[in-house]
C-alpha positions as a LaTeX table, in Angstrom:
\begin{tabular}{lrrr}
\hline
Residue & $x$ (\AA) & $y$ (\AA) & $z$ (\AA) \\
\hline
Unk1 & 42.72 & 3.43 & $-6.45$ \\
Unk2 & 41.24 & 4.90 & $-9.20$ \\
Unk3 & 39.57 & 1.83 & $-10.58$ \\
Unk4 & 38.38 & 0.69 & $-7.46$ \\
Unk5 & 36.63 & 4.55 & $-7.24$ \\
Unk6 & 35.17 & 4.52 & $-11.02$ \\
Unk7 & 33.96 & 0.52 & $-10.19$ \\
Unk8 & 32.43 & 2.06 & $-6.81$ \\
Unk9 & 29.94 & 4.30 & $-8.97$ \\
Unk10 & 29.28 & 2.17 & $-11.95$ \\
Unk11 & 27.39 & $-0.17$ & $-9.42$ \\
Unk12 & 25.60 & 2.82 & $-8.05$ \\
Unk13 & 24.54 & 3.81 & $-11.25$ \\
Unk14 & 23.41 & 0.47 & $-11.98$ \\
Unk15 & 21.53 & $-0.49$ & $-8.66$ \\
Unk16 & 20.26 & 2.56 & $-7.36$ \\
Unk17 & 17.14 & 2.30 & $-9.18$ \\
Unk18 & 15.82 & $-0.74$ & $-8.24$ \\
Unk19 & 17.39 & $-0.18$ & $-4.68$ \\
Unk20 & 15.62 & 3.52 & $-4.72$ \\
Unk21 & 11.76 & 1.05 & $-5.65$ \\
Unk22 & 12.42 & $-1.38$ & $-3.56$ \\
Unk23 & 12.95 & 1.43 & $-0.27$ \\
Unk24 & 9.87 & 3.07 & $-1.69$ \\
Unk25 & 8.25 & $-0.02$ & $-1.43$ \\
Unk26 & 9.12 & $-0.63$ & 2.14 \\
Unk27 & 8.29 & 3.39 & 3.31 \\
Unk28 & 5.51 & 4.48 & 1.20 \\
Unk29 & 3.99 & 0.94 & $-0.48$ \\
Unk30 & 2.88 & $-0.95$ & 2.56 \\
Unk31 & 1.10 & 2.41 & 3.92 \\
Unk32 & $-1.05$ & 2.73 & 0.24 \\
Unk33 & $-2.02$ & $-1.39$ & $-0.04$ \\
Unk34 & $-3.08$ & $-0.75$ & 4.13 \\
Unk35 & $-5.01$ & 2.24 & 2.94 \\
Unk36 & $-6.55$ & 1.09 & $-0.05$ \\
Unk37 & $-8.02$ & $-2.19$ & 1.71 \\
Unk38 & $-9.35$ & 0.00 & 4.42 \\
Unk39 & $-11.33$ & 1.84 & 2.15 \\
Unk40 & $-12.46$ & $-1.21$ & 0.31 \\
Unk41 & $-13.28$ & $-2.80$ & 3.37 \\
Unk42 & $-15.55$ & 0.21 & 3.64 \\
Unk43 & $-17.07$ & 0.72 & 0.76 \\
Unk44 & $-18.10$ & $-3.10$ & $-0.05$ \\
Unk45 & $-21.66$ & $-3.48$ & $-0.63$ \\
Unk46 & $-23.59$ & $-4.87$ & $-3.23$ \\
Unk47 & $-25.05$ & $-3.54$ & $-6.84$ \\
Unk48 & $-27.83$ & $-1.58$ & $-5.95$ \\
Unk49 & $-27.81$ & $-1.06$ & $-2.51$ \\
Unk50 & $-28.91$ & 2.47 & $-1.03$ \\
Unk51 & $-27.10$ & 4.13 & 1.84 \\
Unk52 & $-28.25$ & 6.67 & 3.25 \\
Unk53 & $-26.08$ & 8.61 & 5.55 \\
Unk54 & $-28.54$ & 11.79 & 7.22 \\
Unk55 & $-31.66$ & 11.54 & 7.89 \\
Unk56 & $-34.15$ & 14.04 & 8.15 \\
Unk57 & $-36.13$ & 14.51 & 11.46 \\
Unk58 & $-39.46$ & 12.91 & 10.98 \\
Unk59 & $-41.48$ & 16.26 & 12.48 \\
Unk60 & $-41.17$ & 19.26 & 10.99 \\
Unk61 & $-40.63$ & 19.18 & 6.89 \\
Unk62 & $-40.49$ & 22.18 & 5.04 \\
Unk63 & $-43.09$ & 20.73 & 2.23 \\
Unk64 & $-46.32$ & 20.51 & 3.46 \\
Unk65 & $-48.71$ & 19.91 & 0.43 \\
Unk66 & $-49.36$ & 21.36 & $-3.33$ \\
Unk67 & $-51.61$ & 22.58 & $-5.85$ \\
Unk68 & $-53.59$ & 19.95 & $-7.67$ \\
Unk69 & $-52.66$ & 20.15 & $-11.69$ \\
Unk70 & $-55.01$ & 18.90 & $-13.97$ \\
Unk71 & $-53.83$ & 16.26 & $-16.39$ \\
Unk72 & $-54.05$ & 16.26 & $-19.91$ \\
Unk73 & $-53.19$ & 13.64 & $-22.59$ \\
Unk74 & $-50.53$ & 14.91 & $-25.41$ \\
Unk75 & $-51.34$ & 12.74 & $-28.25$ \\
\hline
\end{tabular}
């Protein structure tokens, strides 16, 4: 009875681990590799491209003009 008690949690102690990755795995990993290819499927554009998300409205801007600055050579 004993034995059959001390056998009982050697193979616990053995298999847990991979048994405790493996339920991760099934919980928690399917819901990150769905997440991450949602965002890549977002985010995939090419080297260089601009995206702009707001817009300012074409009217009214705050800037309006300057002062004209003479220019000068440094040599």
């Amino acid at each position: 009875m004993l034995l059959k008690y001390l056998f009982i949690i050697t193979l616990i102690i053995l298999f847990v681990p991979p048994v405790r990755r493996f339920v991760f795995y099934l919980l928690v990993g399917r819901q990150l590799v769905k997440q991450q290819r949602q965002a890549n499927g977002f985010e995939r554009r090419q080297e260089g491209e601009i995206r702009v998300d707001n817009k300012p409205p074409k009217g009214d801007a705050p800037f309006k003009g300057g002062d004209y600055v003479d220019y000068e050579e440094v040599k």
